[in-house]
C-alpha positions as CSV (number, residue, x, y, z in Angstrom):
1,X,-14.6,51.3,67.5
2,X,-15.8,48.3,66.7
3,X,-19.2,46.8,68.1
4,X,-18.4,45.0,71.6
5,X,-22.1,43.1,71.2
6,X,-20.3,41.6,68.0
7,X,-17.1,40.6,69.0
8,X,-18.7,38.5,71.7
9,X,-20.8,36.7,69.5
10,X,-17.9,36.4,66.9
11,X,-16.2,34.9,70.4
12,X,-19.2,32.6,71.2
13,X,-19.5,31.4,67.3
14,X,-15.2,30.2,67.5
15,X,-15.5,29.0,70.4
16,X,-18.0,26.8,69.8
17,X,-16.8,25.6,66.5
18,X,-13.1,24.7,68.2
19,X,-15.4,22.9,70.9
20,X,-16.8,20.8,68.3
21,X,-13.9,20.5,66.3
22,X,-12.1,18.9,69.3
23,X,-15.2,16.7,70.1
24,X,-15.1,15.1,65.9
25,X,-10.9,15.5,66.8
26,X,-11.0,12.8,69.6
27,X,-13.5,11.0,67.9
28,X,-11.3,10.4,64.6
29,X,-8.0,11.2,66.2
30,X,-6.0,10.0,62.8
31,X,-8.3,11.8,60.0
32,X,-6.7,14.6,58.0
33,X,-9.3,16.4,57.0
34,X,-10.8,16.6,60.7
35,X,-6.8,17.5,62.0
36,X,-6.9,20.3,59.4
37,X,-10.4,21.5,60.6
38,X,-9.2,21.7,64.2
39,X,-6.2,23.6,63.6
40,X,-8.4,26.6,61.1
41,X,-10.6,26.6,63.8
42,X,-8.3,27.0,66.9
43,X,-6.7,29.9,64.2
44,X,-10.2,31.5,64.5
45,X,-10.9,31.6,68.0
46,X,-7.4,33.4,68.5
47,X,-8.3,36.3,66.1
48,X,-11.6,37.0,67.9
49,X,-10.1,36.5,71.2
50,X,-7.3,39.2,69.9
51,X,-10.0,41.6,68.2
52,X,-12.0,42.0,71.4
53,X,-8.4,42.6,73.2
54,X,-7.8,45.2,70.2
55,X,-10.7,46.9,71.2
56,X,-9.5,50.1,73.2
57,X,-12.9,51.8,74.0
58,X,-13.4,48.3,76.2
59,X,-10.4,48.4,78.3
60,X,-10.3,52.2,78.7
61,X,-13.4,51.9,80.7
62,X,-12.8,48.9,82.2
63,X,-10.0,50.9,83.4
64,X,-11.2,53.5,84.8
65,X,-14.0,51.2,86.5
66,X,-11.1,49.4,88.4
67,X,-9.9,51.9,91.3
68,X,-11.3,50.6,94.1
69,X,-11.7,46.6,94.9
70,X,-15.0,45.1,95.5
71,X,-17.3,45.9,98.7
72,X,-19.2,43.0,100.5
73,X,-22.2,44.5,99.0
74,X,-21.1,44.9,95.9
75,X,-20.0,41.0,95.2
76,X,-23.2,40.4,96.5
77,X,-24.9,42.2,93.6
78,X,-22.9,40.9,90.9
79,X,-22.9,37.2,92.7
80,X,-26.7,37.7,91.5
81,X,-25.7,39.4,88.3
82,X,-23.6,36.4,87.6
83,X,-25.4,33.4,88.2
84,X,-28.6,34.6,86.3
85,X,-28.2,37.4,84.1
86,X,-25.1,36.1,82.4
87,X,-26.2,32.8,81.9
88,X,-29.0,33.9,80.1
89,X,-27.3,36.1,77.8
90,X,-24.9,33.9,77.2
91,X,-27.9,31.5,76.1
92,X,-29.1,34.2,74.0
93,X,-25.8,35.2,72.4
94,X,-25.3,31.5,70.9
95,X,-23.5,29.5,73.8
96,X,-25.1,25.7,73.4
97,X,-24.5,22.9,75.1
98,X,-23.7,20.0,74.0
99,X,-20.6,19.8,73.7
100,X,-19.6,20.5,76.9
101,X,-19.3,22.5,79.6
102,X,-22.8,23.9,80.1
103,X,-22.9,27.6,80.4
104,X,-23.2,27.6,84.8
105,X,-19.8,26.0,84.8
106,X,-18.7,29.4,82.9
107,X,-20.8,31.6,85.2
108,X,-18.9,30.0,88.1
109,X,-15.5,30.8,86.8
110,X,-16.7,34.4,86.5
111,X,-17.7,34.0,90.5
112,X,-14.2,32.8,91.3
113,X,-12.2,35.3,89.3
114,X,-14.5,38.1,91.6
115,X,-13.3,36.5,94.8
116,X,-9.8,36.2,93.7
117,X,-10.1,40.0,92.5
118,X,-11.2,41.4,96.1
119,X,-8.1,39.9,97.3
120,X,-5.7,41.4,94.5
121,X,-3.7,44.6,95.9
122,X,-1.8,47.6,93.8
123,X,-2.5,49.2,90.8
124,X,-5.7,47.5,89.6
125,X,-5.8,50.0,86.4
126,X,-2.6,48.2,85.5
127,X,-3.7,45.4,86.0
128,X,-6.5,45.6,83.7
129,X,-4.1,47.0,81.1
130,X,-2.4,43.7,82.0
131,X,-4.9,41.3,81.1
132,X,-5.5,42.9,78.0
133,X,-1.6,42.6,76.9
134,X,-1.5,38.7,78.0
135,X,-4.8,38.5,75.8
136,X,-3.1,40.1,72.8
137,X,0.7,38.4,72.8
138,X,-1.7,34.9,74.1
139,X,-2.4,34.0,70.3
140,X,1.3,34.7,68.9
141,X,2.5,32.0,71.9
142,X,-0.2,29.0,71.0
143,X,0.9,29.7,66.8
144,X,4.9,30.0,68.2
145,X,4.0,26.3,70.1
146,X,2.9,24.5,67.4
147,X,5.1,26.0,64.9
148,X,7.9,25.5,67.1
149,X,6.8,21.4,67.6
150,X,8.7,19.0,66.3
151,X,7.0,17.6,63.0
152,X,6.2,13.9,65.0
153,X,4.5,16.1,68.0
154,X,2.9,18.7,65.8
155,X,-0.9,16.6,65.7
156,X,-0.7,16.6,69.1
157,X,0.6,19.8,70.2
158,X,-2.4,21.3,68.5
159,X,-4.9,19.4,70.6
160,X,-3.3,20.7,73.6
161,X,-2.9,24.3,72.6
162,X,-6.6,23.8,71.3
163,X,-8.0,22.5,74.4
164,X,-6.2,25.6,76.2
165,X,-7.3,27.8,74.0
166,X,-10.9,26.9,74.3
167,X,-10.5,27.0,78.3
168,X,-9.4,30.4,77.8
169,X,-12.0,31.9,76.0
170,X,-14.6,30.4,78.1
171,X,-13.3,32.0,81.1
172,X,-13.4,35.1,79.2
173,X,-17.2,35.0,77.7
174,X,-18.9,35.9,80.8
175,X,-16.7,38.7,81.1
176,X,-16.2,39.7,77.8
177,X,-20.1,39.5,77.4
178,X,-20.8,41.9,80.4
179,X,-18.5,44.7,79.9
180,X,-20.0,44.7,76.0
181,X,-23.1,45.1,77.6
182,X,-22.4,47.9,80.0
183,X,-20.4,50.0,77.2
184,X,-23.8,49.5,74.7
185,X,-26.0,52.0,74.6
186,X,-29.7,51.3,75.9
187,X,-31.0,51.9,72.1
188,X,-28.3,49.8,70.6
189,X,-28.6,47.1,73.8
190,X,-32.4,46.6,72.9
191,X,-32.0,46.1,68.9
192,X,-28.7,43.6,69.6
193,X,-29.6,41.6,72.8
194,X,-33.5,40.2,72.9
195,X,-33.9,39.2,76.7
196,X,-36.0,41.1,79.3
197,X,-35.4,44.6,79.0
198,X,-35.1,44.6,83.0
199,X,-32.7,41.8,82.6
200,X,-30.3,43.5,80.2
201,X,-30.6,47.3,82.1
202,X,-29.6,45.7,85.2
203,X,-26.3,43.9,83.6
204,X,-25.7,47.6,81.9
205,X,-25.9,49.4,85.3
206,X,-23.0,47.0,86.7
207,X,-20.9,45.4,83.4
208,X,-18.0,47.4,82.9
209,X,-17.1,46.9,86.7
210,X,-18.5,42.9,86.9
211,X,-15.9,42.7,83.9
212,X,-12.9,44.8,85.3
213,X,-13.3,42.6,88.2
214,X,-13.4,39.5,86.9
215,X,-10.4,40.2,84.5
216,X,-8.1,41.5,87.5
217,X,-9.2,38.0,89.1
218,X,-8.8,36.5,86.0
219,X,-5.4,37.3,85.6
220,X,-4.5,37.2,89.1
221,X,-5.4,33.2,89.0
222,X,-3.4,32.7,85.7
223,X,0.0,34.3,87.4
224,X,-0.7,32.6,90.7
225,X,-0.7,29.1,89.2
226,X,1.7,29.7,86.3
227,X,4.9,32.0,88.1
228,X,3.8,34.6,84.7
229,X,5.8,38.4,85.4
230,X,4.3,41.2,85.1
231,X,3.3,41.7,80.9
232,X,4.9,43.5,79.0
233,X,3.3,46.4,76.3
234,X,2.9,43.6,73.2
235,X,4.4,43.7,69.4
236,X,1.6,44.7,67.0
237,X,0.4,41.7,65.2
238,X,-1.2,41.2,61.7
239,X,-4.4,42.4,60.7
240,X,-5.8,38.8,60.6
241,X,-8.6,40.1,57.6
242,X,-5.0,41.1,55.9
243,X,-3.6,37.9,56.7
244,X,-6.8,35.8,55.1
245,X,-6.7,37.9,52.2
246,X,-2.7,37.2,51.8
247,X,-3.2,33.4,51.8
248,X,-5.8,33.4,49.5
249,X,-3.0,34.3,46.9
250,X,-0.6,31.7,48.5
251,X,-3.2,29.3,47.8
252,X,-3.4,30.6,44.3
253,X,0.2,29.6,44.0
254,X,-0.6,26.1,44.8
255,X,-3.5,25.9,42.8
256,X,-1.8,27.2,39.5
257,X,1.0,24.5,40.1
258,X,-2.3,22.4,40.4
259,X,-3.4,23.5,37.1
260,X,-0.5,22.6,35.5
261,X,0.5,19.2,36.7
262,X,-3.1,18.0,35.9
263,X,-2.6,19.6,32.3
264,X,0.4,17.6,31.7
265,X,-0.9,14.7,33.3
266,X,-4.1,14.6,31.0
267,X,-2.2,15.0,28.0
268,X,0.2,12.2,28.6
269,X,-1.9,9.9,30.5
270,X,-4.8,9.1,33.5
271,X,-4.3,11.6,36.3
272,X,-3.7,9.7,39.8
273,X,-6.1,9.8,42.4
274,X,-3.7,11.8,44.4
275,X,-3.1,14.7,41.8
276,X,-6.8,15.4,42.4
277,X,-7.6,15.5,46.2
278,X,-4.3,17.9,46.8
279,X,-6.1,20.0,44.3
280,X,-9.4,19.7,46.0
281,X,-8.1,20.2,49.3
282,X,-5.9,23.5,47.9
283,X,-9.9,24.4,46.8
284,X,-11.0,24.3,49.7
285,X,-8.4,26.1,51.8
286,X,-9.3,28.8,49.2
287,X,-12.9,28.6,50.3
288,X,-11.9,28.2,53.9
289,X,-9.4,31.9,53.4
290,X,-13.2,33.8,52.0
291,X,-15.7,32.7,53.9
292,X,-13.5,33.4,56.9
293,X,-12.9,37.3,55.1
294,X,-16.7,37.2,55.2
295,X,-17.1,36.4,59.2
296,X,-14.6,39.1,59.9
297,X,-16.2,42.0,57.7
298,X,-19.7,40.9,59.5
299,X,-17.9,40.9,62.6
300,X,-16.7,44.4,61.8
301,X,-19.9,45.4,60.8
302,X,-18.4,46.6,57.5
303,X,-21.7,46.6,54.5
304,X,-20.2,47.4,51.3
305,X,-21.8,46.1,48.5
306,X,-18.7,46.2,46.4
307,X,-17.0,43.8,48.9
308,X,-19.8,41.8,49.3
309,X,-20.4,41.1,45.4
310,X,-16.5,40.3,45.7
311,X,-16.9,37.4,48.3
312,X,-20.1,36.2,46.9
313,X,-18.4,35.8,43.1
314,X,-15.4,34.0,44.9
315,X,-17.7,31.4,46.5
316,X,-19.2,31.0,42.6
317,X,-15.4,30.7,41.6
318,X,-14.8,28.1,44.0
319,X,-18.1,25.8,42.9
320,X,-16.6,26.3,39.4
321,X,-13.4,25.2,40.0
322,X,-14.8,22.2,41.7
323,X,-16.6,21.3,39.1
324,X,-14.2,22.2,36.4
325,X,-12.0,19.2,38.5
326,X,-14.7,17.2,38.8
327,X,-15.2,17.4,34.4
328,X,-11.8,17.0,34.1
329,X,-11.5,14.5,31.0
330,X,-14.5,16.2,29.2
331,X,-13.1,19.3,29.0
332,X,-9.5,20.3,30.1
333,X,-8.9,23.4,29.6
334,X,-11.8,24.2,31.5
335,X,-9.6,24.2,35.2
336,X,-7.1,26.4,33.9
337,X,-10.2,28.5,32.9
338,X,-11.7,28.4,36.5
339,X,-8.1,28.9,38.2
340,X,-7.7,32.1,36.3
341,X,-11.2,33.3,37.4
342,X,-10.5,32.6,41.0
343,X,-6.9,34.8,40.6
344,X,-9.1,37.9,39.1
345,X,-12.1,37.4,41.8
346,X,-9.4,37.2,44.1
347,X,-7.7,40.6,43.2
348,X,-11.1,42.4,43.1
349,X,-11.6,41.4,46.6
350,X,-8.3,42.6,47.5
351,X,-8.9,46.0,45.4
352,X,-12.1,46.2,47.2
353,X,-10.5,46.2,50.7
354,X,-8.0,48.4,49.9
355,X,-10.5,50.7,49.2
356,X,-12.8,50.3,52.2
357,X,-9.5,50.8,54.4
358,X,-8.4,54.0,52.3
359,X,-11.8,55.9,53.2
């Protein structure tokens, strides 16, 4: 399985990027490049939010954690848990404030989803089962809402779904963060998570259950308030280090078309302002597509040197083809040059996966 202590602080790094992405977002409402930021970034934080749903060692013991409801005593301990232990951690794990909210607001939202929990009846094993599914299908409804917007709305659809989003995986951090603790093994806990060794044994006695808890409250609020039915086992969706890996090609496309507009611009006459910056801007989606394959191996804790000379090569690829467009009138030929390196860096990357995956 994969690490729990790294999916969290893959969850913890996203969401504070989309936190700050909304922050510059509000602050230069009508800038393109800070639109286009927003919206890669709100695409992150739904692929770790989905990973750490993937993550079936997690909810199996969550699961079997969640037969009987709470005892006073019980919420009592975890009350405490809660409103010290986890804010620590949370500190330690990369939470930072500013921008807002500061990380007891999150710890209180933990404290209100175990109230609501002691007062959930029924199958609570299912009901684990069924915050995981409303985790998993949660990122295919935020992409089918903005896709779906109408082309006038669309800027402003992904601020809302963003602003959700972001509300959503704070609730979740405290949570996620615990049960990652209490699955970890002391050895492993020590090495990944540098607080008080008292401090992180006592969260490991209690996490799985502190996190079933809060996630049967969790959900329990989100139906209450929004009239949601019972969830339904979820479609598989993309592999979203596939899906990065995909668009890198797509992006290809665009930069070969690129290529040869500028080529036939240059030999004709002065190449527009315009022809340039798409160019740049299809450069650095291109960047955007491998450094994000990067995160996600780390995340996955996958060290292969073969994949990591790919990615590092495609980042010098990238700075070539920059520069190539930057030298554009001194030498010409040399973007179609550094377009056909980024297509063969590209495919060694791909090869490389391919080959990880097969073994």
């Amino acid at each position: 399985m994969a690490d729990a202590v790294h999916e969290v602080r893959a969850l913890v790094r996203d969401e504070g990027r989309l936190r700050q992405a909304v922050q510059r977002d509000q602050a230069l409402r009508y800038d393109r490049d800070t639109a286009v930021e927003l919206r890669e970034r709100l695409d992150d934080l739904l692929e770790s939010i989905t990973a750490l749903a993937r993550d079936d060692q997690l909810w199996h013991v969550m699961a079997e954690t969640a037969d009987e409801p709470l005892t006073d005593e019980q919420f009592s301990t975890f009350a405490d848990l809660a409103a010290g232990d986890l804010a620590r951690l949370l500190e330690v794990f990369g939470y930072h404030c500013p921008p807002p909210p500061p990380v007891d607001e999150l710890v209180d939202d933990t404290l209100d989803a175990l109230g609501a929990a002691r007062a959930v009846e029924g199958d609570r094993a299912a009901l684990v089962w069924a915050a995981r599914w409303h985790l998993i299908t949660f990122g295919m409804r935020v992409r089918r809402q903005i896709e779906l917007a109408p082309p006038a709305a669309a800027p402003s659809t992904v601020r809302r779904v963003a602003r959700h989003a972001g509300s959503v995986a704070r609730q979740l951090l405290p949570l996620a963060l615990s049960v990652a603790v209490g699955v970890t093994t002391g050895g492993a806990l020590a090495g990944a998570v540098p607080v008080a060794v008292k401090t992180a044994e006592k969260l490991a006695e209690h996490g799985t259950k502190l996190a079933s808890e809060g996630f049967i409250g969790w959900l329990s609020r989100r139906r209450a308030a929004s009239g949601e039915a019972e969830a339904e086992t979820p479609p598989v969706d993309a592999d979203p280090l596939h899906v990065h890996v995909a668009a890198l090609f797509t992006v290809l496309g665009a930069i070969r078309a690129d290529v040869g507009l500028l080529g036939h611009v240059v030999e004709h006459g002065q190449v527009g302002v315009s022809v340039l910056e798409t160019h740049e801007r299809h450069l650095a989606r291109f960047r955007r597509h491998g450094k994000r394959i990067g995160e996600l191996l780390q995340d996955r804790q996958w060290q292969n040197l073969r994949l990591r000379g790919a990615l590092h090569r495609l980042d010098e690829a990238v700075d070539e083809a920059f520069e190539a467009a930057n030298s554009l009138y001194r030498n010409p030929h040399r973007v179609a040059e550094a377009a056909e390196e980024l297509e063969r860096v590209a495919r060694e990357l791909h090869d490389a996966l391919d080959a990880v995956v097969a073994n």
